[in-house]
N, C-alpha and C positions, 0 to 999 in steps of 0.2 A: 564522148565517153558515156553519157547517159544512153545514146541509142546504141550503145555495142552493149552495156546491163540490158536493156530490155531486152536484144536480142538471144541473148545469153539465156535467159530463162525459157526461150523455147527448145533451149539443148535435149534432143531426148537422148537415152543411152544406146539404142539402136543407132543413132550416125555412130557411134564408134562402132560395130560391127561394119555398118553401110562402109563406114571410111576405110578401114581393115580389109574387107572383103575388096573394095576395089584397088587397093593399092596394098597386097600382102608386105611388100618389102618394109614396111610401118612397123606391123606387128613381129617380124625378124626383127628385128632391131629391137625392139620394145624386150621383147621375150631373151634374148641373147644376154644382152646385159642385164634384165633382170635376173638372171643366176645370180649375181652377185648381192642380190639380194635375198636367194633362196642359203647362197653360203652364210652371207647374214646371221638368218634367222637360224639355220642347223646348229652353228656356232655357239649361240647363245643359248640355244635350246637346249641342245645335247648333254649341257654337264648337270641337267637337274636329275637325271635318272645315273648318269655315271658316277654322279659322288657318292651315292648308296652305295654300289660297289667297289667303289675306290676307298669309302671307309673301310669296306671290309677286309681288304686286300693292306692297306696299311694302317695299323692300328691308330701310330699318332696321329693319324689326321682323325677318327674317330674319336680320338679325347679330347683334339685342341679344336674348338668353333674357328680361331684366329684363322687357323690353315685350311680350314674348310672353305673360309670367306675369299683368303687368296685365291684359290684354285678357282674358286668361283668368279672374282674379279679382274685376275689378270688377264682374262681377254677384253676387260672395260679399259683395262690402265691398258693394253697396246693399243686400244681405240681411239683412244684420246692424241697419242703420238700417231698414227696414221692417219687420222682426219686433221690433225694437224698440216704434217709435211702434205697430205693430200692434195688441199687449196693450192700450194704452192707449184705441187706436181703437174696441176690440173693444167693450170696456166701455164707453163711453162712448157708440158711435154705431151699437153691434151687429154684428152678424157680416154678414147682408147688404149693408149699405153699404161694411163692408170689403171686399169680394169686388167688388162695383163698381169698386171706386175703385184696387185692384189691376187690374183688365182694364182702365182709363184709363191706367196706367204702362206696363203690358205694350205697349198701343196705341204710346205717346208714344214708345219706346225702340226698337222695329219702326224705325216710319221715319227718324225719327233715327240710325239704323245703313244704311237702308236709301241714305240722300241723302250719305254720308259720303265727303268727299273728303282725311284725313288720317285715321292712326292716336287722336289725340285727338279725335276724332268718334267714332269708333267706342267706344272706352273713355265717352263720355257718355252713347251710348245704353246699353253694358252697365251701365252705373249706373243708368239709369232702369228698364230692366228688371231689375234687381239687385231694387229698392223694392218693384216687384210680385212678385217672387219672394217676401221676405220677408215679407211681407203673408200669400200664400196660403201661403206653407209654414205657418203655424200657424192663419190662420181654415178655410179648405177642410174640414182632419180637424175641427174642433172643431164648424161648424157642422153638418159630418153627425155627428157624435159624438151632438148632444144633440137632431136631429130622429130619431134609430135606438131603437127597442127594444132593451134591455138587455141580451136573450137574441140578438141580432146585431149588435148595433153595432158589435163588434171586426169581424167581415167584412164591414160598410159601411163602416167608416174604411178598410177594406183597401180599398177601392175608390179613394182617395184613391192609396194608393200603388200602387197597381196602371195609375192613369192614370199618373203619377209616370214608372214606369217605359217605359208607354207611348207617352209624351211622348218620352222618352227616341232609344225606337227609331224611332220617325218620324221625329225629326231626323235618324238614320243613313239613313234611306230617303230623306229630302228632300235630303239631302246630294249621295246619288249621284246622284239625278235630275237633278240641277243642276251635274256635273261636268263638265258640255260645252255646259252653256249660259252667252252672256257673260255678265258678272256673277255666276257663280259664287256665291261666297260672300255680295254682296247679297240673292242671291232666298235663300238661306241661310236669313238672318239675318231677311230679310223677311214670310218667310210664318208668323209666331207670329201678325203681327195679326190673322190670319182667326178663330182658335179666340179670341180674347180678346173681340173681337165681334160672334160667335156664345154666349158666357158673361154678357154683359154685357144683351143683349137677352132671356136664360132670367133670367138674375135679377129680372130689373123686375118678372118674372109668378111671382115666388117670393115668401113669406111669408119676418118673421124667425125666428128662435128662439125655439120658446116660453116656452124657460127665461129666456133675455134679457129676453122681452116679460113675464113676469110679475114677474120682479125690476123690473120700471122701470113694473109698477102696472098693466099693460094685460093684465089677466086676462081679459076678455074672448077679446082675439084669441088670448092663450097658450091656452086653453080649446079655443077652435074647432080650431087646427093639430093639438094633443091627438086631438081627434075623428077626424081624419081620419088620424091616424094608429096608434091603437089600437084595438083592439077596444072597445066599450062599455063590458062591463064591468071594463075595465080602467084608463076615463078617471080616475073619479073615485079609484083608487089615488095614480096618480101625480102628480095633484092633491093630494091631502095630503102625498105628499111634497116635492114640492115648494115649498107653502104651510110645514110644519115647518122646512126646512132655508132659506128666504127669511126665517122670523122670526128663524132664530137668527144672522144672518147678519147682518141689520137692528140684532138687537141689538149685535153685534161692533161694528158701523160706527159706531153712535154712543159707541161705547167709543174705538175706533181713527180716527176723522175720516174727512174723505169728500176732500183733495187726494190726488197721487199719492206724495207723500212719506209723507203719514200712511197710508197702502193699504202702500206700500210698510214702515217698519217693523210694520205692523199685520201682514202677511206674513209677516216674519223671526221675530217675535214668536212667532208661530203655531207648536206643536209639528206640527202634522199639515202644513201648508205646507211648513215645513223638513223636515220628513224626506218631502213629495210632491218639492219641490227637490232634493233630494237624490239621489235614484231617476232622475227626469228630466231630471236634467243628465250623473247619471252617464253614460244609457243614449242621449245625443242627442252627447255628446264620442264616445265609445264606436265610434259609428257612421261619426264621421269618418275616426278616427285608425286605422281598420284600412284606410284607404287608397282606400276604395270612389271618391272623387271625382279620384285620379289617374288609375284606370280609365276612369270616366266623361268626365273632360274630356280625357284624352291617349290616349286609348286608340288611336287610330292613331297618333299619336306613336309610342307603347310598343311597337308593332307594328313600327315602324319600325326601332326600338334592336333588337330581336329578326330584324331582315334582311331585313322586307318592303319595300323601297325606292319601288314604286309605291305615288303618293297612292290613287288607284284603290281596287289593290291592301289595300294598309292599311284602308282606309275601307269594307271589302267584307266585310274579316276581325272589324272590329269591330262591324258589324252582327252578327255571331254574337253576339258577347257580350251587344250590348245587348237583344238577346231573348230568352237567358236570362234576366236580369233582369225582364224581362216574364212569362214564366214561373215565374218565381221567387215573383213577387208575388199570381199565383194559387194557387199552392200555400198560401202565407199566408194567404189569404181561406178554404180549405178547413182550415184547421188551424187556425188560432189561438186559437178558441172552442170547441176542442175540447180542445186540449193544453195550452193555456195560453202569456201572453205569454213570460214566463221562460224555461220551460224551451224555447220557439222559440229562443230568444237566446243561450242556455250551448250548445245543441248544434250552432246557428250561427257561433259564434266558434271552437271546437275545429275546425270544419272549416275558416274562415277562418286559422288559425294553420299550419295544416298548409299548404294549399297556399301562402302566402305565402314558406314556411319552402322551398319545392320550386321555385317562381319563383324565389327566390335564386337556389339553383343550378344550376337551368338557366342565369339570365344571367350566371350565375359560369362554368359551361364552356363558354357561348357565346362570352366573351372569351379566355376561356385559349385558345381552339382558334379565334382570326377566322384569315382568310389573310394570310399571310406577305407584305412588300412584296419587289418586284421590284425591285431597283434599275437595272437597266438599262432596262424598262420607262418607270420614273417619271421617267427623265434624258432620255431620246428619245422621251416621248409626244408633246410640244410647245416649241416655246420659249418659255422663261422660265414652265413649266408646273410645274416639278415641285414639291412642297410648302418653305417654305423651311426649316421646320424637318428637312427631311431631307433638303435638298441638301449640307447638309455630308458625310455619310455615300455619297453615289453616286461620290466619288474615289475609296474606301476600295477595299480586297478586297474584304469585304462588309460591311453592316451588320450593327449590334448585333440581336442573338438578339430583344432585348423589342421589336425592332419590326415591330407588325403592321398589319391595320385597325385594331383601336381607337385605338393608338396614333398612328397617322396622325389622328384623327379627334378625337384629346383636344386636338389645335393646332390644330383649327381649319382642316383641310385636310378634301379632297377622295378618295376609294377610287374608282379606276375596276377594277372588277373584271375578271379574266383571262378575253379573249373564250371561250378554247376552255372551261373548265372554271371554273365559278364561285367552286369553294372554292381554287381553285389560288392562288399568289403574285400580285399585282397592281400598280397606279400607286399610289401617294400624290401628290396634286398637288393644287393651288391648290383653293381651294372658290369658285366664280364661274360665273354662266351660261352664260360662254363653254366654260369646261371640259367642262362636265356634258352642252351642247350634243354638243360636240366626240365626248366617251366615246359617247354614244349614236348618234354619226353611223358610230361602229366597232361599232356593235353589241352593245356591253356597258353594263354598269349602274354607273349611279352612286350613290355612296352615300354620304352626310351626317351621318345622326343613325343609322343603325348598320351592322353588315356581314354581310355574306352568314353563315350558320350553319346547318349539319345540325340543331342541337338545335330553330331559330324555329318547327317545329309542336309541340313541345314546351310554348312558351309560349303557343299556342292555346287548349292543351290545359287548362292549368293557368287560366291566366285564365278556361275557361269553366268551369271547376270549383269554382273561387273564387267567380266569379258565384251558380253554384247555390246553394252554402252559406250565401252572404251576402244573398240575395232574401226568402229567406220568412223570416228572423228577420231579424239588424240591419237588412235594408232596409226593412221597414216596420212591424215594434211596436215602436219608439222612438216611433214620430208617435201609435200608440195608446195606448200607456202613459200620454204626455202628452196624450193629448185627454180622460184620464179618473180620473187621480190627483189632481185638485186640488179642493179646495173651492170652489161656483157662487163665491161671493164672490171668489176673487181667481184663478178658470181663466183668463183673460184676462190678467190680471199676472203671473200664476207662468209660465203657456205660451209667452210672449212671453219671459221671461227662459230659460225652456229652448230657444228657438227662436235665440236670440241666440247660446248657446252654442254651437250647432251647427255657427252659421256662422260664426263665430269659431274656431272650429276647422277649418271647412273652407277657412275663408282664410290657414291658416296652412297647412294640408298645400296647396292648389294654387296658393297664391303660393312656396314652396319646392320642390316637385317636380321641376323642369328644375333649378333649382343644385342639389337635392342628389344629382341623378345625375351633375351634371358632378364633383361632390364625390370622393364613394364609389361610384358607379357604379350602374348598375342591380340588380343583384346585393344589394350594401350598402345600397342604399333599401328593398326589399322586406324583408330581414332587420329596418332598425329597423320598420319597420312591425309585422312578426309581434311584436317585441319590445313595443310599444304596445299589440297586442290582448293581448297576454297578460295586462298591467294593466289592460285593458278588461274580462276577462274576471273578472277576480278580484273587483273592483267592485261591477260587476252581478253577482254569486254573495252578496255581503257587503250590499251595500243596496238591492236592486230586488225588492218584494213581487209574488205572482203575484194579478192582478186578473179575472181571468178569469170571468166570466157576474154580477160584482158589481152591485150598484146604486152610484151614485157617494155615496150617506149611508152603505155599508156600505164603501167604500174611505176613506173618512172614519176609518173607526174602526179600521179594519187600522194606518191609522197612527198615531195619537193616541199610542201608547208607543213607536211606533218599531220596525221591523222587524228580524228577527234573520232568519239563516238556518236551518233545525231544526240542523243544528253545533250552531250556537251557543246557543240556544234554550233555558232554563232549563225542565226539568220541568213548572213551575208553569203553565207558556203552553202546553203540551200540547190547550188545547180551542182554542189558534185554529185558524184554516184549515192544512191543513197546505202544505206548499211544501217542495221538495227542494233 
C-alpha cells in the first residue's frame, strides 16, 4: 500500500487526457452519465433567479418567506427520498437503469412546473424533480467511479462535479435569457427537459457496470466492458480482483441475508462500512453546512440583502459566482489525484472559514452604515404611503437614531431611496406594487430585501472568493470519497445513506436561510455558518482517510482498524500510508 501512495503522487493530469485520448469509449461513459450531474446542478440552480419572478407572478408567495423556502426546498426534500430508494435501486436494478429512470423524473417535473398554474403546482413538480436529483446525486459519480481506471477515476468522478457545476451556471445564463421573455420563469424551469432526453437516449446505447454485472453472474458482459476499457494486459488483473473481493462478499451474504434489513445491519455490523460511514457522512454533512446551497439557491437573493435591487442586476452578479464554481471544479479534476482527497478538503475549509468569517462583516457594516430615513420624505411621498410602523415617528422632531433602511425593512415596509444621491436619507413606505411602481416613476430605487451600501462589491468580492475555496475541495471530493470508500457489497447501500445525509442537511440549511436572516440578520448567518465549518473542519481532520490512486480492496483495508489521523496515530501504525 505504501508503494501504490508513492506511486500515486507521480499522477499527472495529462494521463487522463493520455488515457482518454487512447481509449475514447472512457470518456463516453464518463461524459454520458455525467448529464446527470449537469440535471443535477440546473435543478438546483435554476429556482435562484426563477423565484424573483415567481414572486412576482404570485403575490403570496412574495409575502410569505415560509413558501418561498418550500419552492426552494422541495427539490431537497425529493432528494432525500430519491437518494434514498436510489441505494436500493442501485443494487438491485444496477446503475444504468437508475440513471434512466432519473431522466423519466427530471422529464415528469419539467412540465409539470412548466403547465403550473398555483404555487402548489409548482412545489410538485420541484418534488419530482427533487427524486431525480436524488437518484443522480449518487448513481452519476458511482457509475463512472467503477467504469474509471484506478490511476484516474478521482478526475472522471470529477467530471461529475464538474457538470454539476456546470449545470449550475447554465441555469444563470438560461435565467437571463428568459428575463424578457413572457413566461419568464416557466421557460426557466422548463428547459431541464432537453438535457434529461438527450441523457436518456445516450444511456440506452451504454453498457451497465461491470462490477454490478459480475456480482449478479453475468461475467461474460462484465468481461467484455473490461476489454474495452483497459488495456490487455491489464484485463485479466482486474478480473481477479474482482472475482476475490465477489467471493468474499458472497460469503458475507450468506452470513448477513440478502433483504434490505439484513444488508442493512450486515452493514452496521461491518467494521470497514462503519468507519467508510463514517468518513462519508462526515464529509457529505460537512459540505452542506458551510453554507455552499444558500449561495447556490439565493444567491441573487443575497445579492440583493447586499443593495443590488435589480432582478437583472442581481441575477447578472450571480452568474459571476456560479462560474467560479465551474471553475472551481476543474481545478479539482487537475489536482485531486495528485494531492490527494483530504488534504483538497482541510485546505478548502480553512479558506471557506475565513471568507465566511469576512462576509460577516461586510453585512455587519453594511447595516450599521444603510441610509438614514427621511421623515419628511416618507410623510409626503404619497397618501397613506408612508410605512405604518413609522408613521408614528414623522409627528416627532425627529426620529429615533436606530432608524435606518434596514430598519424600515425588518417591518416589512418599503426604502425608496434619495433620488439625488443613493446613499443619502430616504422614504420608508408601504411595501406594494403600487409604491415601488410610484418610486421608479421619480426616478429612484426601490428596495425590499436590502439597501443601498458602499461596502455590496465587497460581498462580490468575498462570495467569489469563498466560491473559489469551496469548488475544488468540498465541492466535489465529498461525491469522490463516497464513490470509492465502500465495500462492492454494500457501495449502493452505504452511498445512498451518505447521499441522504447530504440532503438532509441541505434541507435544513435552505429551508432556514431566509428566517434565519430575518432572525440574526445576514451578518449573524454567515458567522453561524463559519462556526459550522469549523466543526466540519475538525471532523474531516479526525475521521476522513486519504484514498487517493487506491484500488477499492486496498481502501478496504485502510479501514478495517479504523483511521487515526498521524496525531493520533500510535507508532506501531507507522507503515500505513501516511496522511497529514
Amino acid at each position: 500500500m505504501v508503494e501504490e501512495a508513492s506511486k500515486s503522487e507521480q499522477i499527472n493530469f495529462t494521463e487522463v487526457w493520455t488515457t482518454t485520448w487512447e481509449t475514447p469509449y472512457i470518456m463516453r461513459l464518463a461524459l454520458s452519465a455525467g448529464i446527470g450531474g449537469l440535471l443535477f446542478g440546473y435543478n438546483t440552480g435554476v429556482i435562484a433567479g426563477a423565484l424573483l419572478y415567481i414572486k412576482e407572478e404570485f403575490g403570496e408567495v412574495d409575502n410569505k418567506t415560509w413558501l418561498q423556502e418550500i419552492i426552494v426546498s422541495m427539490t431537497v426534500a425529493g432528494a432525500i427520498v430519491g437518494a434514498a430508494i436510489g441505494g436500493w435501486y442501485n443494487d438491485k436494478f444496477g446503475r444504468r437503469m437508475s440513471v434512466l429512470i432519473a431522466d423519466v423524473l427530471f422529464l415528469l417535473g419539467a412540465l409539470v412546473m412548466v403547465i403550473a398554474h398555483a404555487p402548489w403546482v409548482i412545489i410538485l413538480g420541484r418534488l419530482l424533480v427533487g427524486f431525480g436529483v436524488g437518484m443522480a446525486s449518487m448513481t452519476s459519480p458511482l457509475y463512472i467511479s467503477e467504469m474509471s481506471p484506478a490511476r484516474i477515476r478521482g478526475a472522471l468522478v470529477s467530471t461529475n462535479g464538474l457538470l454539476i457545476t456546470g449545470g449550475q451556471f447554465l441555469s444563470y445564463l438560461i435565467n437571463l435569457a428568459f428575463v424578457h421573455t413572457p413566461g419568464t420563469w416557466r421557460w426557466m424551469l422548463g428547459v431541464s427537459a432537453i438535457p434529461a432526453i438527450i441523457q436518456f437516449c445516450l444511456m440506452l446505447t451504454l453498457p451497465e457496470s461491470p462490477r454490478w454485472l459480475y456480482r449478479n453472474d453475468r461475467k461474460a458482459e462484465s468481461r467484455d466492458i473490461l476489454e474495452r476499457i483497459y488495456p490487455a494486459e491489464m484485463v485479466e488483473a482486474e478480473i481477479a480482483a474482482l472475482k476475490e473481493s465477489v467471493r468474499a462478499e458472497t460469503a458475507d451474504e450468506d452470513i448477513i441475508g440478502h433483504t434490505f434489513s439484513d444488508k442493512l445491519r450486515g452493514a452496521l455490523s461491518n467494521p470497514v462500512v462503519r468507519h467508510g460511514l463514517a468518513a462519508g457522512i462526515t464529509v457529505q454533512v460537512a459540505q452542506q453546512f458551510v453554507g455552499i446551497n444558500t449561495v447556490m439557491y439565493y444567491s441573487p437573493t443575497i445579492l440583493q440583502f447586499a443593495g443590488y435591487a435589480s432582478n437583472k442586476t442581481a441575477m447578472a452578479l450571480a452568474l459571476i459566482t456560479s462560474g467560479l464554481n465551474a471553475v472551481g471544479s476543474v481545478v479539482s479534476m487537475m489536482f485531486v489525484d495528485r494531492y490527494g482527497r483530504r488534504k483538497l478538503m482541510i485546505i478548502s475549509m480553512f479558506g471557506i472559514i475565513t471568507c465566511l468569517v469576512i462576509l460577516a462583516a461586510v453585512f455587519n457594516e453594511a447595516s450599521n452604515h444603510a441610509p438614514k430615513i427621511d421623515k419628511r420624505d416618507s410623510r409626503n411621498f404619497a397618501k397613506n404611503a408612508t410605512c405604518p410602523a413609522f408613521a408614528p415617528f414623522t409627528a416627532s422632531r425627529s426620529p429615533p437614531s436606530n432608524w435606518n433602511c434596514m430598519k424600515c425593512l425588518q417591518y416589512d415596509c418599503g426604502f425608496c431611496s434619495n433620488g439625488a444621491q443613493e446613499y443619502a436619507p430616504g422614504a420608508c413606505i408601504v411595501q406594494s406594487a403600487d409604491m415601488k411602481a410610484l418610486c421608479h416613476s421619480k426616478g429612484r430605487t426601490f428596495f425590499k430585501d436590502g439597501c443601498p451600501s458602499k461596502f455590496g462589491y465587497l460581498a462580490i468580492v468575498f462570495l467569489g472568493l469563498y466560491i473559489i475555496v469551496y469548488a475544488p475541495g468540498m465541492g466535489t471530493v465529498p461525491w469522490i470519497v463516497n464513490s470509492e470508500i465502500y465495500p462492492l457489497r454494500y457501495r449502493g447501500l452505504a452511498g445512498g445513506i451518505a447521499a441522504v445525509s447530504n440532503w438532509m442537511s441541505n434541507l435544513v440549511v435552505s429551508e432556514t436561510f431566509l428566517t434565519l436572516t430575518n432572525a440574526v440578520g445576514s451578518s449573524g448567518t454567515f458567522l453561524l455558518f463559519a462556526g459550522s465549518s469549523a466543526v466540519g473542519l475538525f471532523f474531516i481532520w479526525l475521521l476522513v482517510p486519504e484514498t487517493k490512486g487506491l484500488q477499492f480492496e486496498e481502501v478496504e483495508k485502510l479501514l478495517e482498524g479504523g483511521f487515526r489521523p498521524s496525531l493520533l496515530r500510535p507508532t506501531t501504525m507507522e507503515n500505513q500510508v501516511e496522511t497529514p
